[in-house]
VMD Tcl script that draws the C-alpha trace (Angstrom):
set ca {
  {0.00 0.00 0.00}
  {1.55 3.60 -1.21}
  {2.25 5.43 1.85}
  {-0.27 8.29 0.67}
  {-3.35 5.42 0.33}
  {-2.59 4.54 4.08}
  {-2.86 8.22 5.21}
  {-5.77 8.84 3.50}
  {-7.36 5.00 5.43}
  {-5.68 6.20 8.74}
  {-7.43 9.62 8.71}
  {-11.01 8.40 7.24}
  {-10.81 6.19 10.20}
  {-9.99 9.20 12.97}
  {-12.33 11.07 11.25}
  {-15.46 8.36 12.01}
  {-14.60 7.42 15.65}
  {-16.18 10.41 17.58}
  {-19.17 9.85 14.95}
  {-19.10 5.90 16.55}
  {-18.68 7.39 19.88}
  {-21.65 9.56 19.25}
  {-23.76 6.98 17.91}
  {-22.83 4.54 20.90}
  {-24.41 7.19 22.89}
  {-27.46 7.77 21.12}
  {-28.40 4.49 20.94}
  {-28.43 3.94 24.84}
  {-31.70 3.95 26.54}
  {-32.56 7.22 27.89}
  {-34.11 7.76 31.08}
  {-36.33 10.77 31.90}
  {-35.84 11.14 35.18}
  {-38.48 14.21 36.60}
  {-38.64 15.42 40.32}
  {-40.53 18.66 41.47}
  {-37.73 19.10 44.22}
  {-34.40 20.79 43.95}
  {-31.21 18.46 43.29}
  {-30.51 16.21 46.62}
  {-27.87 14.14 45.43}
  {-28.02 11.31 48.11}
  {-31.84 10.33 46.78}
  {-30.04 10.81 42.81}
  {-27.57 8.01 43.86}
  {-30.01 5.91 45.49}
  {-32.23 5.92 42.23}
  {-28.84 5.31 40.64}
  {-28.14 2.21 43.02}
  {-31.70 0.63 41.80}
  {-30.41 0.61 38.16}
  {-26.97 -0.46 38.99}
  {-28.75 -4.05 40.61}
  {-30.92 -4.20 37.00}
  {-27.15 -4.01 35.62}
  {-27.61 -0.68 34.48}
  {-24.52 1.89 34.99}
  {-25.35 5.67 33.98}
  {-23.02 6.88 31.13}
  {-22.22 3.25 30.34}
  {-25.55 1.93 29.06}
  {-27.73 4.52 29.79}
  {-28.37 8.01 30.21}
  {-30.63 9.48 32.81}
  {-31.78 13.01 31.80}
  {-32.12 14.94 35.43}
  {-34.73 17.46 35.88}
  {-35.24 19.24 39.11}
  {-38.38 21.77 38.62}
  {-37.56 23.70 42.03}
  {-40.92 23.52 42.57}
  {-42.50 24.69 39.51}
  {-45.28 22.48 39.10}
  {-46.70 24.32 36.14}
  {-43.28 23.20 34.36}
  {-44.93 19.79 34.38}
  {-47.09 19.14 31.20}
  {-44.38 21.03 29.13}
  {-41.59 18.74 30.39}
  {-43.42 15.43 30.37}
  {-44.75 16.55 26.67}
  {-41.01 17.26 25.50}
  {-39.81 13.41 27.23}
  {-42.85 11.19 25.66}
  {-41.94 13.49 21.85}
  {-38.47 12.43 22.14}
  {-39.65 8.54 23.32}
  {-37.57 8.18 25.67}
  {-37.69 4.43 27.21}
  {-38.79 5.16 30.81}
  {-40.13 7.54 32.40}
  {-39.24 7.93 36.67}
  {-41.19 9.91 38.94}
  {-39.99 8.74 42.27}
  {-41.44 11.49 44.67}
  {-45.25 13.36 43.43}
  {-48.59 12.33 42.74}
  {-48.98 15.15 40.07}
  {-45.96 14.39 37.87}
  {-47.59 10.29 37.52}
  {-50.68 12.03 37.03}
  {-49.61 13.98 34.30}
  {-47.57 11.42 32.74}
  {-50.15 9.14 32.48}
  {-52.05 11.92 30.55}
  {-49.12 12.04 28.08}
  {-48.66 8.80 27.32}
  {-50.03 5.03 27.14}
  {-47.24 3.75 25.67}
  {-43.85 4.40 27.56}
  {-43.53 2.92 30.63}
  {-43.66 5.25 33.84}
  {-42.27 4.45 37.32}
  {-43.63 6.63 39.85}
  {-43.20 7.14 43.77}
  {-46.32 8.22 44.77}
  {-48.08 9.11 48.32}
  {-51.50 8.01 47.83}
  {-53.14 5.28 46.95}
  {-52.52 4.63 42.99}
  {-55.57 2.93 42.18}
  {-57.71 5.79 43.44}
  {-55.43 8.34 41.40}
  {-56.13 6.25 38.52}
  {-52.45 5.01 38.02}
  {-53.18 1.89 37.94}
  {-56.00 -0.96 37.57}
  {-54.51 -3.13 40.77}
  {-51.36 -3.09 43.28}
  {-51.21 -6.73 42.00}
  {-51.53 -6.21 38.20}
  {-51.26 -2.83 36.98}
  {-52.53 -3.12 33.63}
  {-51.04 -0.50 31.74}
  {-48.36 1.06 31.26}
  {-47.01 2.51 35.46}
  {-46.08 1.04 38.23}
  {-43.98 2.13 40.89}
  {-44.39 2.23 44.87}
  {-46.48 3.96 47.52}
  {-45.08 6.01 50.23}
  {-48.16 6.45 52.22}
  {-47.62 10.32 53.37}
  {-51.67 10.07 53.77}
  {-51.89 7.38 56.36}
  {-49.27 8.94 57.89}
  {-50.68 12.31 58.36}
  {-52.54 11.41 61.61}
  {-49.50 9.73 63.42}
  {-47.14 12.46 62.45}
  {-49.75 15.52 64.17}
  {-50.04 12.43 67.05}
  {-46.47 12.33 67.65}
  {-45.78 15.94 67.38}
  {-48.36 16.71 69.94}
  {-46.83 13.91 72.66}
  {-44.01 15.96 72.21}
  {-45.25 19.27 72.72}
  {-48.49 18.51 74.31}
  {-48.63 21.95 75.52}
  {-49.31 23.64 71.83}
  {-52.45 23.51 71.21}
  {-52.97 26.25 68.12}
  {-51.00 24.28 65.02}
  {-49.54 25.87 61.92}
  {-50.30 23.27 59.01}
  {-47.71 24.89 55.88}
  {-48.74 23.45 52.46}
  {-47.76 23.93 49.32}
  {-50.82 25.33 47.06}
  {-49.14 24.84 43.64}
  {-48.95 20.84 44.65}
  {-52.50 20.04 44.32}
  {-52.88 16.83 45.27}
  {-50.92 17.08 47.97}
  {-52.37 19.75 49.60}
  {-55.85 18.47 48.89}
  {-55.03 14.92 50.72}
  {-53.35 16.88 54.01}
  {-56.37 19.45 54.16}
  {-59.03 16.73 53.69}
  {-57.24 14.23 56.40}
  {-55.48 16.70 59.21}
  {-58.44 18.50 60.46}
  {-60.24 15.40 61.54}
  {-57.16 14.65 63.06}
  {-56.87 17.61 64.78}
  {-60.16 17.73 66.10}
  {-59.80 14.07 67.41}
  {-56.60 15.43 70.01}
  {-58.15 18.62 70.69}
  {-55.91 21.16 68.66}
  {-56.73 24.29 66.29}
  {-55.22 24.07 62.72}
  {-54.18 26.77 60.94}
  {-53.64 26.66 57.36}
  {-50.52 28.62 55.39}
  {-49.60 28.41 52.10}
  {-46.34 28.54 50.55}
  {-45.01 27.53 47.29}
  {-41.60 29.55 46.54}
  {-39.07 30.92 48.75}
  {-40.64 34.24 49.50}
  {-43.76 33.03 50.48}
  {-42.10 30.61 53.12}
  {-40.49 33.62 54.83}
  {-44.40 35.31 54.49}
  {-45.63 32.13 55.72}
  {-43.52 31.99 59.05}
  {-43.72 35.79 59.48}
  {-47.67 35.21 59.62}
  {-46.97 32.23 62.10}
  {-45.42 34.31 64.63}
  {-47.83 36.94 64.46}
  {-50.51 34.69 65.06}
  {-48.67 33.04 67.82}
  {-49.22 29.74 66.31}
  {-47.33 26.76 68.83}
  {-45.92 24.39 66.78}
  {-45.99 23.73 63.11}
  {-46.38 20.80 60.62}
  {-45.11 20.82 57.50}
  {-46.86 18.90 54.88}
  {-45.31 16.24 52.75}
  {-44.44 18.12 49.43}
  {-40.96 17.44 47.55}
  {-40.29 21.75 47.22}
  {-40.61 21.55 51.06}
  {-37.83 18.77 51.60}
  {-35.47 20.49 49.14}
  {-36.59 24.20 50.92}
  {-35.39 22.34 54.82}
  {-32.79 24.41 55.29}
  {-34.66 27.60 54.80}
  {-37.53 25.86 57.26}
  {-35.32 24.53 59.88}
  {-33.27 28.20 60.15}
  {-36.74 29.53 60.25}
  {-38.28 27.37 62.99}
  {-34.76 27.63 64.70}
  {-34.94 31.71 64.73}
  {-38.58 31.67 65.38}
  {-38.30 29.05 68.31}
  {-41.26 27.05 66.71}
  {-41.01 22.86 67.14}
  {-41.57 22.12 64.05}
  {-42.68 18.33 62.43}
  {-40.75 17.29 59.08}
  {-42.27 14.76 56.61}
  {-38.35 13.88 55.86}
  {-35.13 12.36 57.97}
  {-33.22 14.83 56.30}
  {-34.81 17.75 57.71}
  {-33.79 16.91 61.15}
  {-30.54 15.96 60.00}
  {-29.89 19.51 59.24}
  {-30.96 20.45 62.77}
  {-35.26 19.92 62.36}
  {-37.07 18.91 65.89}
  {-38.99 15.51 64.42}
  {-39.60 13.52 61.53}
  {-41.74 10.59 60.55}
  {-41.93 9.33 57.15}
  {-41.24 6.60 54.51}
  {-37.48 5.89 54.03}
  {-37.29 7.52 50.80}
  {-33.30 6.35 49.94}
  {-34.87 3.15 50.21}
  {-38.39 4.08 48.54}
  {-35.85 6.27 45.37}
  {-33.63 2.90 45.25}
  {-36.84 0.93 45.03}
  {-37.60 3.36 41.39}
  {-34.41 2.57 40.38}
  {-34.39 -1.07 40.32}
  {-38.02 -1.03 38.83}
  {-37.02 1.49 36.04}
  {-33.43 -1.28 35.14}
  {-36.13 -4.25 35.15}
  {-38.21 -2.32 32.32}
  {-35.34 -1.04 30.75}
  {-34.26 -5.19 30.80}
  {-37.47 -5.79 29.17}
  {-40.24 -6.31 31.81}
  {-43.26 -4.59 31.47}
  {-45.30 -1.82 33.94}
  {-48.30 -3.84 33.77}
  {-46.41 -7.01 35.46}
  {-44.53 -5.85 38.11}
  {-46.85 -5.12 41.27}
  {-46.89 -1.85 42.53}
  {-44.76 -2.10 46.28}
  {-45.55 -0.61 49.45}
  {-43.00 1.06 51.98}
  {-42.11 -1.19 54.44}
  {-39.62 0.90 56.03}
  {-40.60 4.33 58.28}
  {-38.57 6.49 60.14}
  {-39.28 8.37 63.27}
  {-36.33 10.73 64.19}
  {-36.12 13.13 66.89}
  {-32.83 15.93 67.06}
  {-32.51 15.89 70.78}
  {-29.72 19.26 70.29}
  {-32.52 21.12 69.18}
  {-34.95 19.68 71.66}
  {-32.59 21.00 74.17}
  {-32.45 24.54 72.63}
  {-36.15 24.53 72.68}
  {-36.48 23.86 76.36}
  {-38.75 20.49 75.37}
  {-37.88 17.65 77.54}
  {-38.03 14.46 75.66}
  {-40.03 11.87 77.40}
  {-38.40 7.88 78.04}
  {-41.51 6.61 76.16}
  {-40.97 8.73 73.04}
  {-37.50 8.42 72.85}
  {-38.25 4.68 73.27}
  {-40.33 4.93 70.22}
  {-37.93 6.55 68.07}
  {-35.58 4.67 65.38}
  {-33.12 7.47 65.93}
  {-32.17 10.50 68.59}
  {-29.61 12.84 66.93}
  {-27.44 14.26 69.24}
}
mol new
graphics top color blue
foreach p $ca { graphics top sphere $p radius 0.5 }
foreach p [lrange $ca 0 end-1] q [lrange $ca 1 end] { graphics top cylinder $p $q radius 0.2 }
display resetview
């Protein structure tokens, strides 16, 4: 071969290797992975630790497309429209009743894992826990039956507060709907007033807990919502400054210094998406894999901030806790 034929193979070759790269990456299964919370990268990995036992390894063979709405439900219908145009194979909601919701709407064809808090088969998700039917399946976190054991716990706490400060957030509709149509029976069953405040960006939590104080309200609950867990911080610096015990419906809030939290594990409940979403993406379908239950719940007291609030921590309650933070 003339040395000028071999130059001309050698760099016709270079040339088409980042076009094979590309087209290696194109033709992995894409994952559109939607949350209405703000990044939280130990929930990311433990979605990420679900696909690694289907033998899935993102950036190996698959992509996961990451989108974080901060909140903005009414980003949504757009997004979901945009995922189901592009077909991409699966579509993960682990944490919202609303984004399922409005991926069903979308689509009847690409599968859909969701997380959701309710029951799924009176959202309409799905036909049966046991046989789905169509196209979702995913796992319930049961925030709703957990409403009334949260307020219960929060009041054997701090039986003293009697006026309660129940924050939702307004733009997540179902949510709010299920805490406002289950904690004021609740409520009225212990003896405490409820009063309702509504926040749904940044601002309005500030508004929210400036209206608290003024109204003297005792203690507060914050409702299950996935802006709310990514806003903890904010609410914990808030509660701490305001000297309000305060109930979380996540771990992680009282990590970062919260009084109480009872909840669903969600790493496990987000790992739980994951390995559902590598079993489609293996080839099972939504409408055969049963739609799972949380098994595992948390309730997690910080006993610093306890302290700080001058609330003495009963033997029996710290008896029923899984964890004290000190």
């Amino acid at each position: 071969m003339r040395r000028r034929e071999f130059i001309t193979l050698l760099g016709g070759a270079a040339a088409a290797w980042p076009l094979a790269a590309r087209a290696q990456q194109a033709a992995m299964p894409v994952v559109g992975f939607v949350s209405a919370g703000s990044t939280d990268a130990p929930l990311a990995a433990a979605f990420r630790k679900g696909l690694n036992e289907g033998g899935y390894v993102e950036g190996q063979n698959v992509t996961v497309e990451y989108h974080w709405l901060e909140g903005q439900f009414d980003r949504l219908p757009a997004l979901i429209a945009d995922l189901v145009r592009r077909r991409v194979a699966v579509i993960a909601t682990p944490a919202g009743n609303y984004a399922a919701q409005v991926a069903k709407a979308a689509t009847a064809t690409i599968p859909i894992v969701f997380g959701v808090s309710e029951d799924p088969v009176k959202l309409g998700l799905v036909d049966s826990l046991a046989r789905p039917g169509g196209n979702l399946t995913g796992i319930n976190f049961f925030v709703t039956e957990l409403t009334a054991k949260r307020l219960a716990l929060l009041h054997e706490l701090v039986p003293r507060a009697v006026r309660i400060a129940v924050l939702v957030n307004p733009a997540n509709v179902p949510a709010t709907e299920s805490t406002l149509r289950d904690i004021p029976e609740a409520a009225r069953a212990m003896g405490l007033q409820i009063q309702v405040l509504k926040a749904s960006t940044r601002s309005e939590i500030e508004a929210a807990f400036a209206t608290l104080v003024r109204d003297h309200a005792e203690a507060l609950y914050v409702a299950g919502d996935a802006f709310f867990t990514s806003r903890r911080v904010q609410l914990v610096t808030l509660a701490a400054t305001n000297r309000v015990p305060a109930s979380y419906p996540s771990r992680e809030a009282v990590e970062v210094g919260g009084l109480m939290g009872y909840a669903t594990d969600r790493v496990d409940m987000w790992r739980q998406v994951g390995a559902y979403t590598g079993q489609i993406l293996k080839g099972a379908k939504p409408a055969d894999l049963p739609v799972l239950q949380s098994t595992k719940f948390e309730f997690v007291i910080n006993m610093q901030t306890a302290r700080a609030l001058g609330i003495e921590v009963p033997n029996s309650i710290q008896l029923l806790a899984d964890e004290l933070i000190e």
